[in-house]
One Martini backbone bead per residue (centre of mass of N, CA, C, O) as a GRO file, in nm:
protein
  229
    1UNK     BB    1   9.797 -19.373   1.015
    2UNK     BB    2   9.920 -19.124   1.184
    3UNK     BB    3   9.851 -18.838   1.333
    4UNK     BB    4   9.999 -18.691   1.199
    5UNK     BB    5  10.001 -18.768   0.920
    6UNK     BB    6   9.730 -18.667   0.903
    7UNK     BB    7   9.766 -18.415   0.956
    8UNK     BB    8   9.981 -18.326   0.699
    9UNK     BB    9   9.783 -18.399   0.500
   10UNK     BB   10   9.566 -18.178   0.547
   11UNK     BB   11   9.801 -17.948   0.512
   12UNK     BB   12   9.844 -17.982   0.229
   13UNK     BB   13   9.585 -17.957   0.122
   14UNK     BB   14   9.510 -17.696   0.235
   15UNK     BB   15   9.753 -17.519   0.080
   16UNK     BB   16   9.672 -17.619  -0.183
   17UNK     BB   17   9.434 -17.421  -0.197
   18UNK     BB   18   9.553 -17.148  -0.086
   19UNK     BB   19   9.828 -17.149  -0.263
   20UNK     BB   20  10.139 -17.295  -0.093
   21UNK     BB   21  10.344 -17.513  -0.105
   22UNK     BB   22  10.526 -17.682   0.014
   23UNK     BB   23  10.838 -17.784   0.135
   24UNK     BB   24  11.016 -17.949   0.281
   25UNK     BB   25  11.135 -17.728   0.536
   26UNK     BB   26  10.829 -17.662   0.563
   27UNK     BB   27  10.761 -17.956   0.682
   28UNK     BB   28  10.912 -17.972   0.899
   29UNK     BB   29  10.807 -17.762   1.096
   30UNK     BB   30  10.554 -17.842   1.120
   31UNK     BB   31  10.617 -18.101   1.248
   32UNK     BB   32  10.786 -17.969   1.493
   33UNK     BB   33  10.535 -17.827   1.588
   34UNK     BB   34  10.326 -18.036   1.630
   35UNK     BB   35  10.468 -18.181   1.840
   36UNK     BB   36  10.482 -17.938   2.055
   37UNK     BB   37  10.172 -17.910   2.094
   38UNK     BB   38  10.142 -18.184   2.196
   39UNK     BB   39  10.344 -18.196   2.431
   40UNK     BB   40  10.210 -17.874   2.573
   41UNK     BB   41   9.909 -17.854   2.566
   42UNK     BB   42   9.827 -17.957   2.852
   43UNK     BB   43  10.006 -17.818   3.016
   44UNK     BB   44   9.930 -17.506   2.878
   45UNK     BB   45   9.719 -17.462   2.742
   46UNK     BB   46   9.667 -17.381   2.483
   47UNK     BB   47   9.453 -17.572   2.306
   48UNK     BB   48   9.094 -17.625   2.222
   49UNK     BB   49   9.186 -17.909   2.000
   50UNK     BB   50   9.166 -18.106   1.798
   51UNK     BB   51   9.398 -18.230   1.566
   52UNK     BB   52   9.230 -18.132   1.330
   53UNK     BB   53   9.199 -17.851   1.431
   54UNK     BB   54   9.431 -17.720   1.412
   55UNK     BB   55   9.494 -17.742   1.130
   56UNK     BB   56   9.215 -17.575   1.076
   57UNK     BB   57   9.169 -17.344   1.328
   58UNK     BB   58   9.495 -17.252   1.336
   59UNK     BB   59   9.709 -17.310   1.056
   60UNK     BB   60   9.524 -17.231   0.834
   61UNK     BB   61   9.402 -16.987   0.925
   62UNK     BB   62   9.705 -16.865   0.929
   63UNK     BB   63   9.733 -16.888   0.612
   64UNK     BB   64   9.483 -16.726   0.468
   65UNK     BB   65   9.616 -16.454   0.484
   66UNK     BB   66   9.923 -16.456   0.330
   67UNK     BB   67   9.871 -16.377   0.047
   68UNK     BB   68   9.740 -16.054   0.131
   69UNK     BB   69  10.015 -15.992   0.306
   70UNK     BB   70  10.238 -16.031   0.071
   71UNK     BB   71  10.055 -15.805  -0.119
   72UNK     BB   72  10.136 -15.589   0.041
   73UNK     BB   73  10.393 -15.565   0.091
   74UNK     BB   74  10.505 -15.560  -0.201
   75UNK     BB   75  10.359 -15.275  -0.252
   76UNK     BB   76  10.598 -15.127  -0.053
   77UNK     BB   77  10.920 -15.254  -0.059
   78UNK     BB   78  11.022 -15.413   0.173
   79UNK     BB   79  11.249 -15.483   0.372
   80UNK     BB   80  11.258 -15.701   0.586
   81UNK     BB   81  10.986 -15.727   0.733
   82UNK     BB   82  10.810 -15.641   1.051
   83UNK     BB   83  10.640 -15.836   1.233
   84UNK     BB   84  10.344 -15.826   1.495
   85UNK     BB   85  10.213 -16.019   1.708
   86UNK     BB   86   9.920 -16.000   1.931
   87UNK     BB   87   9.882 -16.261   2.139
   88UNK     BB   88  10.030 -16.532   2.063
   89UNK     BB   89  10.024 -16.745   2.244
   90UNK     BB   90  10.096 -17.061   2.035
   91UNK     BB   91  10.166 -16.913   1.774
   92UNK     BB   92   9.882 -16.749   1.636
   93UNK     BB   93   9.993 -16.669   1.318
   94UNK     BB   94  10.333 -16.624   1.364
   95UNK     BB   95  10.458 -16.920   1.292
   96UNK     BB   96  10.321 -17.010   1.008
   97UNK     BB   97  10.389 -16.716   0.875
   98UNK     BB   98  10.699 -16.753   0.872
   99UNK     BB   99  10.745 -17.031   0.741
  100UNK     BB  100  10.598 -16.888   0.449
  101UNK     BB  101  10.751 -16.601   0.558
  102UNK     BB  102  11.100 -16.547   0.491
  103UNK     BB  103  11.147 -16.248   0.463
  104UNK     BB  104  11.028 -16.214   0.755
  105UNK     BB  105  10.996 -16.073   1.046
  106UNK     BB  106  10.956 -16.125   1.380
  107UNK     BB  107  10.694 -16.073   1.686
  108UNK     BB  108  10.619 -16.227   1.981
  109UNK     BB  109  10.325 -16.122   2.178
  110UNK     BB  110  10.343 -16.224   2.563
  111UNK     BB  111  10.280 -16.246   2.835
  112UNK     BB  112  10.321 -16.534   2.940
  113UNK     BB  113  10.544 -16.709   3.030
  114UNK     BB  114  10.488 -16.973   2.941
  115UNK     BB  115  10.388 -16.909   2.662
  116UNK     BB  116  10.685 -16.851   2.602
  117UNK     BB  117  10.829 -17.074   2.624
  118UNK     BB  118  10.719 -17.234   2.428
  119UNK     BB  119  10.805 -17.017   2.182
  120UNK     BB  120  11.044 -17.080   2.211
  121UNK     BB  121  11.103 -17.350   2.167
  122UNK     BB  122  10.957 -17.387   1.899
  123UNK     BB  123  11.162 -17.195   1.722
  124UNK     BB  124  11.390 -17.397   1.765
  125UNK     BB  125  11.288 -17.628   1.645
  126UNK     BB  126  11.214 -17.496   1.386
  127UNK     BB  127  11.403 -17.287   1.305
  128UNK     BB  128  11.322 -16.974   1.392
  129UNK     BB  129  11.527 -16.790   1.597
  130UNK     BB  130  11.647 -16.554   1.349
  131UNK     BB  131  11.292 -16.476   1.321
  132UNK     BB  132  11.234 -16.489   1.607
  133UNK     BB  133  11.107 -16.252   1.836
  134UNK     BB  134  11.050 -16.265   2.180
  135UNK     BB  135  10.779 -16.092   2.384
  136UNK     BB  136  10.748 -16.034   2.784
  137UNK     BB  137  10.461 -15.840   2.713
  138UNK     BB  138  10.290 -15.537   2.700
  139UNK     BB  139  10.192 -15.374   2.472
  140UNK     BB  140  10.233 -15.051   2.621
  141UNK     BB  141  10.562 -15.123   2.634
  142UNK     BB  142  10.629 -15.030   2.379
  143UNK     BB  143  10.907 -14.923   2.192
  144UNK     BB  144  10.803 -15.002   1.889
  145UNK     BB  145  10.793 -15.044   1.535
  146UNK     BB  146  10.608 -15.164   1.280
  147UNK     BB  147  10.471 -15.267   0.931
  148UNK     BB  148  10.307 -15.506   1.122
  149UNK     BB  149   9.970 -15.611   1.246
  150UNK     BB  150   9.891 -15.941   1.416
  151UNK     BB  151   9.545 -16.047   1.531
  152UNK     BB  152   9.388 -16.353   1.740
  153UNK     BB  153   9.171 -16.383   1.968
  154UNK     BB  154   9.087 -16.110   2.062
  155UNK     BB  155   9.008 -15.817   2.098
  156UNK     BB  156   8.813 -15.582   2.069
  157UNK     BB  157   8.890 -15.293   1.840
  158UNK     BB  158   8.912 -15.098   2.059
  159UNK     BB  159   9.044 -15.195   2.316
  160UNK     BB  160   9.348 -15.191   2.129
  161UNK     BB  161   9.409 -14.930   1.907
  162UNK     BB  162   9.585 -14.789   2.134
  163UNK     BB  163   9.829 -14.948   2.118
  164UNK     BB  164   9.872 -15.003   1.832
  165UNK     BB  165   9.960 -14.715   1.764
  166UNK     BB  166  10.240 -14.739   1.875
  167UNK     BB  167  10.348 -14.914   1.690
  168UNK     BB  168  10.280 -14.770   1.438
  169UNK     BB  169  10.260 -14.601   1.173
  170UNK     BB  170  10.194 -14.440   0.860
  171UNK     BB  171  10.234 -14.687   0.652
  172UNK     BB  172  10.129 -14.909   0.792
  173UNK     BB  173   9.923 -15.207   0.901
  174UNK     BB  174   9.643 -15.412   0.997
  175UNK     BB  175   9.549 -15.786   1.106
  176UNK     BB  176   9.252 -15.894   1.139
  177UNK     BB  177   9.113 -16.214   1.306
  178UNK     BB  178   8.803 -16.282   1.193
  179UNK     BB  179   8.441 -16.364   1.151
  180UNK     BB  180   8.155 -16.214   1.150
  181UNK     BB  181   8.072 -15.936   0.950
  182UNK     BB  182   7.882 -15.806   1.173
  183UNK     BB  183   8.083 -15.792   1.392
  184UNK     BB  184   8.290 -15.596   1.268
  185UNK     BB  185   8.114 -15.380   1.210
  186UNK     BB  186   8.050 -15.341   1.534
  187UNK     BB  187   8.356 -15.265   1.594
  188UNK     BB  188   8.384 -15.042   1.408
  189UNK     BB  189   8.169 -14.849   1.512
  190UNK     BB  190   8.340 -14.849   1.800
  191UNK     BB  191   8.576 -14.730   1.720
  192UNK     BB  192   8.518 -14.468   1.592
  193UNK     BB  193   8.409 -14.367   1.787
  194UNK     BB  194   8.628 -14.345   1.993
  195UNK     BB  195   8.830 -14.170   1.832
  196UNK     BB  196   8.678 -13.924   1.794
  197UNK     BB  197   8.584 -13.852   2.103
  198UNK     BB  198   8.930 -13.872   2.190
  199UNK     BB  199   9.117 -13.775   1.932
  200UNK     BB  200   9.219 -14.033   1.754
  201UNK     BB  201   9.335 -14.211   1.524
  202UNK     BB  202   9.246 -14.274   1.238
  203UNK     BB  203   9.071 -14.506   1.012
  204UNK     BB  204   9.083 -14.757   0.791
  205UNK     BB  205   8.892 -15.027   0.616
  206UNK     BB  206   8.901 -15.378   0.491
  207UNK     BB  207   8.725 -15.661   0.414
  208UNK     BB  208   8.817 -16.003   0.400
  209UNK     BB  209   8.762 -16.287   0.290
  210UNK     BB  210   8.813 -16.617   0.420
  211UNK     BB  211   8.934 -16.935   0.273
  212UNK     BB  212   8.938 -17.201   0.506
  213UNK     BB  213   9.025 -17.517   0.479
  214UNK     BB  214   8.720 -17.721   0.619
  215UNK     BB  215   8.580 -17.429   0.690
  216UNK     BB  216   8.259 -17.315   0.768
  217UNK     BB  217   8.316 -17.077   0.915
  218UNK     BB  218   8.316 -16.716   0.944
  219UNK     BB  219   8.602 -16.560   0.796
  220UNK     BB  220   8.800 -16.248   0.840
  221UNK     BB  221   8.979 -15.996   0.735
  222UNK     BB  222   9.113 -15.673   0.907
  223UNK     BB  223   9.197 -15.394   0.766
  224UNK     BB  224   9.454 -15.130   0.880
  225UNK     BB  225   9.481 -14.817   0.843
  226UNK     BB  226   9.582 -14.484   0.836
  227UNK     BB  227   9.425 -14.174   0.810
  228UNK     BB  228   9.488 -13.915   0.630
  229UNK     BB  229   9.517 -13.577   0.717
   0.00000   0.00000   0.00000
């Protein structure tokens, strides 16, 4: 078995623990990402990690989260709705969730220029580039709003809350993909006080655990709506 096969594998087992089943055309897109990251890693140091680790650490744990944001969306009745990835990196977590969230809009937000040239290839190869708009700028220069925003591996949740606001809506919802439990409950209450503090739209937030199959580290969904005065 060569090492795709190996990582295909893996990623089948994977999506069907999480309840997500791959079709061919989803099989193929994902074959054609892990192409183009094996292609592209060491020149652009996109992740650091073994090939069984992309499938684990990084496709799995964004495809994680999808059943959750699915059952928001529908809940809202949004038509093709708008999701907004912000510090997309490699594409995670949002090119696997377009992959497998057909219905929905993508917008991967990267300042590098290199890693945007990345994101722009992966897109095409993979047939994404009519679902994926590529924006090579900083967070607080967007002047668009979204139905969703998510991020990953990005920073504590006080430093971005305020770029997120300028994105969302009242209606919008905010899907941050984070660690261990504790550190979640003391960046909130540090984004807490920060906008208290300075006068800033207050938030509301639900934690969710992420069963991400094959790995052991503690993984958590952190949603944040806005709070209604």
């Amino acid at each position: 078995m060569t090492m795709l096969e190996e990582q295909l594998d893996l990623l089948h087992r994977g999506t069907e623990k999480i309840g997500i089943p791959l079709n061919s055309v989803q099989v193929e897109q994902f074959t054609q990402f892990l192409n183009i990251l094996s292609l592209f890693n060491d020149t652009y140091k996109l992740v650091a990690a073994s090939e069984s680790e992309i499938v684990i650490k990084h496709i799995l744990d964004s495809l994680a989260a999808a059943p959750i944001l699915s059952t928001r969306i529908a809940s809202r009745q949004w038509k093709n709705p708008r999701i907004c990835d912000v510090g997309s990196g490699a594409g995670f977590p949002g090119i696997p969730l377009a992959i497998v969230m057909s219905d929905c809009r993508f917008t991967l937000l990267e300042r590098s220029a290199k890693r945007c040239g990345f994101l722009r290839n992966a897109c095409s190869v993979c047939n994404l580039s009519n679902r994926i708009e590529i924006l090579e700028m900083d967070l607080h220069d967007i002047r668009d709003t979204f139905d969703v925003v998510t991020f990953r591996a990005l920073h504590p949740l006080a430093d971005i809350i305020r770029g997120i606001d300028g994105i969302t809506r009242s209606d919008s919802f905010v899907a941050a993909y984070k660690g261990r439990y504790e550190t979640i409950v003391e960046e909130l209450d540090t984004m807490e006080r920060q906008v208290r503090n300075s006068k800033q739209m207050r938030w509301d937030s639900t934690l969710v655990t992420l069963r991400v199959p094959f790995l052991s580290a503690p993984r958590h969904l952190c949603l944040l709506e806005k709070r209604m005065i």
